[in-house]
C-alpha positions as CSV (number, residue, x, y, z in Angstrom):
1,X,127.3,84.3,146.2
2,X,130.1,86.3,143.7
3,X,127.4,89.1,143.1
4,X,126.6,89.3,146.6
5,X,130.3,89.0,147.6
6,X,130.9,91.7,145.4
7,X,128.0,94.0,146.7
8,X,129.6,93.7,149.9
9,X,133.1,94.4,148.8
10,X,132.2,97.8,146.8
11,X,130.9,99.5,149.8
12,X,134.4,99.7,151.0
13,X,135.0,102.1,148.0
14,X,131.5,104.0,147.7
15,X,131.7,107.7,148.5
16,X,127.8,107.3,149.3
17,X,128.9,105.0,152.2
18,X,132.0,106.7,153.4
19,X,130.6,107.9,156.7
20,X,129.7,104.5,157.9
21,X,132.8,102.9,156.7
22,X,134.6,105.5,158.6
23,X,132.8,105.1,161.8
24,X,132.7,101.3,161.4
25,X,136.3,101.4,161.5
26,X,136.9,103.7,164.0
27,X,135.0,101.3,166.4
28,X,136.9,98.2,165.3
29,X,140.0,99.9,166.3
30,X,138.2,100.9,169.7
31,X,137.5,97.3,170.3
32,X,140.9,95.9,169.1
33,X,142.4,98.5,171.7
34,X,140.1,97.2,174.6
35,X,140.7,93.5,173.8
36,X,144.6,94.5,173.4
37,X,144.8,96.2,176.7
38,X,143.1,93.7,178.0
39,X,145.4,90.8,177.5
40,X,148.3,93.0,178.3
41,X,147.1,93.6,181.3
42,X,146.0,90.0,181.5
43,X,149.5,88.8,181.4
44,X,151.0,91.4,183.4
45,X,148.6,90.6,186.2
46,X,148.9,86.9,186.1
47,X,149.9,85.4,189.7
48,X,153.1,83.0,190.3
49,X,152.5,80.0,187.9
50,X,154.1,77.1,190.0
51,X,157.2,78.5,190.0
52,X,158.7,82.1,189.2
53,X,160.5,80.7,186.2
54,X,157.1,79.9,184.4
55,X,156.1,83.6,184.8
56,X,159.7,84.3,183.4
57,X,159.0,82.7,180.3
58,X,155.3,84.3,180.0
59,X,157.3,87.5,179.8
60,X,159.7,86.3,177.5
61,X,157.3,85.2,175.3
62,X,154.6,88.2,175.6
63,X,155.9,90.2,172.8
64,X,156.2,87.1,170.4
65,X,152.0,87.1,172.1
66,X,151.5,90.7,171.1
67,X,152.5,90.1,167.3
68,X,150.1,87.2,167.3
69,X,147.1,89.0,168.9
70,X,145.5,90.1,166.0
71,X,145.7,86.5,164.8
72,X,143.7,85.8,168.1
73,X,141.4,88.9,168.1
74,X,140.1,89.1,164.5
75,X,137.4,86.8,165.2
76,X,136.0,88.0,168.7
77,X,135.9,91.7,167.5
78,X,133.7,90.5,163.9
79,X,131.7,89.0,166.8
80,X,130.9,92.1,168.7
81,X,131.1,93.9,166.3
82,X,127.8,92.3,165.1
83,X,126.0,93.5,167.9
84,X,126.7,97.4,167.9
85,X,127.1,97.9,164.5
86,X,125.3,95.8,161.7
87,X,121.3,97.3,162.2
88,X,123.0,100.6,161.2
89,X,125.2,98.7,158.3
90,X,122.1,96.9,157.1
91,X,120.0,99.8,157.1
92,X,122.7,101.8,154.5
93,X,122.7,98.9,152.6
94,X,118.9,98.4,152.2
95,X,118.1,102.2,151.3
96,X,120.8,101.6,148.5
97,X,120.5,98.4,146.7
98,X,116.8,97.4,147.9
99,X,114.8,100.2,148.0
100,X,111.6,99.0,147.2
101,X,111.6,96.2,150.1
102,X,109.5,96.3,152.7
103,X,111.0,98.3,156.1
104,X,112.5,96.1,157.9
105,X,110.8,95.7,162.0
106,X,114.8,95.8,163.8
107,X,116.7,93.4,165.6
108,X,116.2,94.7,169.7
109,X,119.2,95.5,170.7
110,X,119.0,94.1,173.5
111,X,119.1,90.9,171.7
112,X,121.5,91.8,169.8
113,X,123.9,92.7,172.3
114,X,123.6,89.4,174.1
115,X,123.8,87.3,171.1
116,X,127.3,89.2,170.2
117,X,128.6,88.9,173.7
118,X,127.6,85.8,173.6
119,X,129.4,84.9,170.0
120,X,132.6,86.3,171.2
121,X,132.6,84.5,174.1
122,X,132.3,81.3,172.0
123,X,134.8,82.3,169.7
124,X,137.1,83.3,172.3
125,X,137.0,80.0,173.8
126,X,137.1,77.8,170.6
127,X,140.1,79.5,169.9
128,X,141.7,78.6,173.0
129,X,140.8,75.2,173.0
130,X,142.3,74.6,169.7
131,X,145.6,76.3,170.6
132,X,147.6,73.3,172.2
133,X,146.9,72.0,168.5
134,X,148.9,74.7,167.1
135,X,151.8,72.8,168.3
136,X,151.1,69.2,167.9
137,X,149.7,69.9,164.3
138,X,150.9,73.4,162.7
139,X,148.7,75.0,160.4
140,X,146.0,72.1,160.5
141,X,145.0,73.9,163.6
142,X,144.9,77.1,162.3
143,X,142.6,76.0,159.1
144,X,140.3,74.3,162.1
145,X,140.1,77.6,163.9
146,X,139.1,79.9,160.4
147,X,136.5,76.8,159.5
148,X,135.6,76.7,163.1
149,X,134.7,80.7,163.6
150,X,133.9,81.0,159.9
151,X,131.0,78.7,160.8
152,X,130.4,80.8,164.2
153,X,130.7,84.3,162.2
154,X,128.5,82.8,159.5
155,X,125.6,81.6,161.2
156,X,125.8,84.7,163.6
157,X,125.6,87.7,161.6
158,X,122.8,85.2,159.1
159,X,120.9,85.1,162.3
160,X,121.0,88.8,163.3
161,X,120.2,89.9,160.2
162,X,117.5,87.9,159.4
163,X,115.7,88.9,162.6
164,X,115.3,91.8,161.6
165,X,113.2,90.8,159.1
166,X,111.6,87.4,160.9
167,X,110.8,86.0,163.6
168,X,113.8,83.9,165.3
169,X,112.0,80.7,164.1
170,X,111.6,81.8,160.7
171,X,115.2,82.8,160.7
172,X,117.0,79.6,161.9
173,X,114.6,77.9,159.7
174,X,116.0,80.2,156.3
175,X,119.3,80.0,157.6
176,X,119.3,75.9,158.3
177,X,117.8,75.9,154.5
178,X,120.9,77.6,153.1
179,X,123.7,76.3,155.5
180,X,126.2,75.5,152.6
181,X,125.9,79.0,151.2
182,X,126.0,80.7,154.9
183,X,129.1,78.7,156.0
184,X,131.2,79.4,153.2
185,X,130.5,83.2,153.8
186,X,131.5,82.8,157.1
187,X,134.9,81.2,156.1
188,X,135.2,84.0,153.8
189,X,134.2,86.9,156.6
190,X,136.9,84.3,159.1
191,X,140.0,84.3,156.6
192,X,139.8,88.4,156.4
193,X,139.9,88.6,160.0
194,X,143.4,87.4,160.3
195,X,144.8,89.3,156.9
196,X,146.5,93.0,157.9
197,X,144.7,95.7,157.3
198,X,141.8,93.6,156.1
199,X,140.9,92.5,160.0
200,X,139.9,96.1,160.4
201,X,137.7,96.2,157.9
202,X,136.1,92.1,158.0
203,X,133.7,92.9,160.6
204,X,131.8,95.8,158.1
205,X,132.0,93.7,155.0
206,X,130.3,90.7,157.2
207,X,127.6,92.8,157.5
208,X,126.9,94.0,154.5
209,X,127.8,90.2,152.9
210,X,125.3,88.8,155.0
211,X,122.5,91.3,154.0
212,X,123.0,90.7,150.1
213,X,122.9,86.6,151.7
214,X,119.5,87.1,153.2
215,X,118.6,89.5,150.6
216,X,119.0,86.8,147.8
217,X,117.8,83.6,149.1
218,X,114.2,85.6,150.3
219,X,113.9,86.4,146.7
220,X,114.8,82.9,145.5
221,X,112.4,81.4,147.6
222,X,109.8,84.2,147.5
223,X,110.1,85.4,144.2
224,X,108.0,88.9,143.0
């Protein structure tokens, strides 16, 4: 996993890659402005809570909300991210570091959009359902929601990737085999998505992680 964690980490820094980091992150912005607007607008637009002095305290509280956001928002944009972005990540990858493999079929991305819609979604509402934790039990819930999407991420971007190789049976079946490895990738891909600075950039190294994933354990059980 440290080679391939590694792999994934140096094409932050590679020149040859520089035009899909920069467009990577140009779209994670886009999406972190969408999903920002969104709840701002969400909050602003909320009707009379029982009474006017619950809506009072929604407003008190919204820029204490705004600060927390990208706490909230790390995860669901990896998601989506997932769906727009990784064929062309995993292609860049490929042509550098594998070459010689066979050219890969593509995920349709069709497919692909639904399943990150769909991820986010799911991530979204995880999130939310482990927030009245946050109170009861600080920080326990908040190591519940990184294990809890790092699963999600994990077996998510696994999945896409793989499909572009198998067929979706084959895919779950290689990504059921190697559950331990794929999980604790996703925890890794989870924990950047609520650092600064590093949220903008978690949903590109995902990608390419979860190539050098796939990448290794086809060659470890289909050696040359």
């Amino acid at each position: 996993m440290f080679a391939s964690l590694r792999k994934a980490a140096y094409i932050l820094f590679d020149r040859t890659f520089s035009r899909v980091v920069a467009r990577a992150l140009l779209l994670t912005i886009v999406l972190y402005a969408i999903l920002f607007v969104a709840v701002v607008y969400g909050v602003h637009r909320l009707p009379t809570l029982g009474a006017p002095w619950v809506n009072a305290i929604v407003d008190a509280l919204a820029p204490a909300l705004m600060l927390l956001l990208p706490f909230f928002l790390g995860a669901p944009v990896a998601a989506f991210f997932a769906s727009l972005f990784l064929e062309r990540v995993a292609r860049e990858v490929e042509a550098r570091y594998y070459p010689t493999d066979p050219e890969p079929s593509g995920a349709p991305f069709g497919a692909s959009l639904f399943a990150g819609l769909q991820l986010a979604a799911l991530v979204v509402l995880v999130d939310l359902a482990l927030l009245p934790a946050d109170v009861a039990a600080p920080g326990v819930a908040e190591l519940a929601t990184l294990l809890a999407n790092g699963w999600l991420l994990g077996r998510q971007y696994f999945e896409l990737v793989a499909l572009r190789h198998l067929s979706r049976t084959a895919a779950r079946a290689l990504r059921r085999r190697h559950a331990g490895g794929i999980f604790l990738a996703g925890v890794i891909i989870s924990i950047l998505t609520v650092v600064p600075v590093a949220d903008l950039l978690a949903p590109l190294f995902g990608a390419a992680f979860m190539v050098h994933m796939y990448k290794r354990y086809r060659r470890e059980e289909h050696p040359a």
